[in-house]
BAFI-3210 file (N, C-alpha, C; in Angstrom, 3 decimals, decimal comma, padded with zeros to 6 digits):
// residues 86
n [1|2|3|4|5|6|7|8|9|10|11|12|13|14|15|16|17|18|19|20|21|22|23|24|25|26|27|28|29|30|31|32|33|34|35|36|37|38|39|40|41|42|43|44|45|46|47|48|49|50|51|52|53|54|55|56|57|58|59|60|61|62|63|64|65|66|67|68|69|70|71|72|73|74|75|76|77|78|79|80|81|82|83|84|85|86]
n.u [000,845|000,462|001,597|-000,533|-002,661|-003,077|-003,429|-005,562|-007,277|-007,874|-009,271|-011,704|-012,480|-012,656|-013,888|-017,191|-017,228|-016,693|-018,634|-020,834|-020,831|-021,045|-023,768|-024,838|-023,888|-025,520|-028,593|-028,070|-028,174|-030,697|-032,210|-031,198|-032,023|-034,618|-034,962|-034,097|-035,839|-038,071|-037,353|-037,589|-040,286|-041,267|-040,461|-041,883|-042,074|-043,828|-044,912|-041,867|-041,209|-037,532|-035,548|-032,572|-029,772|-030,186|-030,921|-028,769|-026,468|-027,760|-027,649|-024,755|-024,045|-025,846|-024,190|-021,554|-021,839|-022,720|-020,048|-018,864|-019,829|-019,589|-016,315|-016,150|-017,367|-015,279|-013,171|-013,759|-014,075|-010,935|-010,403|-010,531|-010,045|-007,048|-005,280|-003,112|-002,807|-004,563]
n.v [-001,175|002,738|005,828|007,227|005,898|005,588|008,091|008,818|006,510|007,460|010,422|009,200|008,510|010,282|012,290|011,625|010,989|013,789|015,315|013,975|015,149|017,403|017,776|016,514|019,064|021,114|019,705|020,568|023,457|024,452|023,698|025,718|027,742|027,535|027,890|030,698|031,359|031,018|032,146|035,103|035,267|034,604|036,532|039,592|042,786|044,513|043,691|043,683|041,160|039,687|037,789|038,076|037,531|034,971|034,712|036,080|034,183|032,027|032,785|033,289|030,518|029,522|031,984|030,378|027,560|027,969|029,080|026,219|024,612|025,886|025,891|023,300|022,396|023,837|022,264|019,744|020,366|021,427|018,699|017,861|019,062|018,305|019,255|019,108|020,697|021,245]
n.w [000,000|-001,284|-000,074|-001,081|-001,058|001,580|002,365|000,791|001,728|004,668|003,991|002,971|005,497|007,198|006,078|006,103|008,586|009,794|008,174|009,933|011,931|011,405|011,109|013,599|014,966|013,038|014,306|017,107|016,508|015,653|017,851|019,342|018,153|018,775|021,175|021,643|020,031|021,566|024,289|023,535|023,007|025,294|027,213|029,023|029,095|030,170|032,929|034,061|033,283|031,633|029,946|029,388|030,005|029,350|026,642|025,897|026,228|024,793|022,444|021,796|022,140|019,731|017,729|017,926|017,219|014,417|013,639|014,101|012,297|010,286|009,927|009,799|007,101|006,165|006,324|005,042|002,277|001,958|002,414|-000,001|-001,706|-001,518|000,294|002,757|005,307|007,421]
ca.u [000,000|001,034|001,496|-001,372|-003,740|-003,412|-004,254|-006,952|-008,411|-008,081|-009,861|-013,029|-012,798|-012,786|-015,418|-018,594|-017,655|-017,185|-020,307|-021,542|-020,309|-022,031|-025,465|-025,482|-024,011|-027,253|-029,462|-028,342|-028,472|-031,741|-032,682|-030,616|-032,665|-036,066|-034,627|-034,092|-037,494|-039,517|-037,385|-037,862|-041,783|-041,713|-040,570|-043,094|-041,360|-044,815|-044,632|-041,050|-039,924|-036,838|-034,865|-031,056|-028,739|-030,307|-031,114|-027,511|-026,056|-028,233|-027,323|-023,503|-023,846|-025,894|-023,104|-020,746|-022,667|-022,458|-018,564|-018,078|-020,322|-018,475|-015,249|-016,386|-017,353|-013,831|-011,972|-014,403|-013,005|-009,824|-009,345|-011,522|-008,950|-006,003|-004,694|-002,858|-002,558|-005,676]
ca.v [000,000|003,513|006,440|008,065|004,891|005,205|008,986|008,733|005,921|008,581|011,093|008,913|008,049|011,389|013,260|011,078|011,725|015,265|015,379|013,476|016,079|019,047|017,171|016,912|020,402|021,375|019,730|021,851|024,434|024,051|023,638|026,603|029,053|027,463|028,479|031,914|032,108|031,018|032,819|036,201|035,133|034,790|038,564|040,809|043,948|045,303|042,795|043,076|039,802|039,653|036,891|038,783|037,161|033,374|035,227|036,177|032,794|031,200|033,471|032,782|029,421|029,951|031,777|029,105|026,274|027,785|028,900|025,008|024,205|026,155|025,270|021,836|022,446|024,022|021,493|019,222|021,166|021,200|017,467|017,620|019,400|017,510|020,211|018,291|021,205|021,489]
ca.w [000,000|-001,169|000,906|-001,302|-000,809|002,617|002,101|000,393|002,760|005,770|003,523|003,204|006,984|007,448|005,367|006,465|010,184|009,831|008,060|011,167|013,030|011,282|010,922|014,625|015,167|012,656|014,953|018,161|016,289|016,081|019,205|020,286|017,425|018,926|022,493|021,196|020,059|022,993|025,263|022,976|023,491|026,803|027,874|029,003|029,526|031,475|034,095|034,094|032,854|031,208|029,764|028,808|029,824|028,777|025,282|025,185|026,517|023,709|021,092|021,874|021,409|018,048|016,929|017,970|016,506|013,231|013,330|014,261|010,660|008,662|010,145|009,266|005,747|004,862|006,351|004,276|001,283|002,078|002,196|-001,399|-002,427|-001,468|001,096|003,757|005,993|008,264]
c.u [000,894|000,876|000,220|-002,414|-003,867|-003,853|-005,764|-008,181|-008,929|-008,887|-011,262|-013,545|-013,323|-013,943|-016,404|-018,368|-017,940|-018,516|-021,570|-022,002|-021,195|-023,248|-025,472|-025,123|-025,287|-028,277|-029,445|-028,233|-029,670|-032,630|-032,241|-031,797|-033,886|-035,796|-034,914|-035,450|-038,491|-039,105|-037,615|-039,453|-042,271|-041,472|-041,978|-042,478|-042,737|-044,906|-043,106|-040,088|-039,232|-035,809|-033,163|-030,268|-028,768|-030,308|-029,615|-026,550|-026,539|-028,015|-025,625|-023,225|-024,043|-024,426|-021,535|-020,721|-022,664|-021,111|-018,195|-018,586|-019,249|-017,176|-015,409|-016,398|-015,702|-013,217|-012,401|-013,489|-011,548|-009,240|-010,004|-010,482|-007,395|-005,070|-004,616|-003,092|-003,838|-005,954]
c.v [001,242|004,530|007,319|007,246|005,137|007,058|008,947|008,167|007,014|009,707|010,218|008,497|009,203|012,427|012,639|011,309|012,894|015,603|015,201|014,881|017,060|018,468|017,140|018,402|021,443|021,490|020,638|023,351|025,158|024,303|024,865|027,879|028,998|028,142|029,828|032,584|032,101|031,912|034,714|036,123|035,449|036,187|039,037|041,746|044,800|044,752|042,907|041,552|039,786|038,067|037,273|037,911|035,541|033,675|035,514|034,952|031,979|031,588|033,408|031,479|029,346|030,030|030,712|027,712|026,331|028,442|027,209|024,166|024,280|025,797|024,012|021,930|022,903|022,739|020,036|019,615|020,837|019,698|017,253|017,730|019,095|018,230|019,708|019,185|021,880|022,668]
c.w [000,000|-000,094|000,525|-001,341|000,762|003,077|001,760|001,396|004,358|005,280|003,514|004,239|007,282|007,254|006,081|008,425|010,437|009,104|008,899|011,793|013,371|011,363|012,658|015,403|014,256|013,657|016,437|017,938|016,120|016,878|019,394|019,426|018,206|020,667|022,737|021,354|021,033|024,374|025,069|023,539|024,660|027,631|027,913|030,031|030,571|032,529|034,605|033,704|032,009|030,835|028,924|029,197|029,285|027,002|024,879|025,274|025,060|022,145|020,980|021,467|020,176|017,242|016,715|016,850|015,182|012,860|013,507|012,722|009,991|008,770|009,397|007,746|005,083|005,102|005,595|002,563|000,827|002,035|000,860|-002,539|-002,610|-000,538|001,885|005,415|006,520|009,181]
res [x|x|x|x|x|x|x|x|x|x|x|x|x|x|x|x|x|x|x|x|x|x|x|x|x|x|x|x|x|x|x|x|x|x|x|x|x|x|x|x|x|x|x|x|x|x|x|x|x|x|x|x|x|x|x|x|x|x|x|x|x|x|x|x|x|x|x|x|x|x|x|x|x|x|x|x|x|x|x|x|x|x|x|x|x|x]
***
């Protein structure tokens, strides 16, 4: 076996997990938008109720959740493209 067979095989190990990866970083993403929304719902600024700092907690992750996507997708890419350097 060459050293670019045994490339390659690590490249198709590779892709379908990270794909894993993002499909379940998708799904808490998800969850985290529907979080968003019910806790946006639930305020009632005439009563006082506030939900800030869970709205910003949940909106941190969000953005998290989809820097760890796209991360995923380049480095998807990147082994597409034969770019060893991750």
């Amino acid at each position: 076996m060459t050293q670019n067979q045994t490339e390659e095989e690590s490249k198709l190990i590779s892709i379908p997990e990270i794909e894993e990866a993002i499909e379940s970083f998708k799904k808490e993403l998800e969850t985290c938008i529907n979080r968003i929304q019910e806790l946006l719902k639930s305020e009632d600024p005439v009563k006082g109720i506030y939900f800030a700092q869970e709205i910003f907690e949940s909106q941190r992750d969000k953005l998290r959740l989809e820097v760890e996507i796209d991360s995923r997708r380049k480095k998807i890419n990147r082994i597409k493209l034969g770019m060893t350097e991750y």
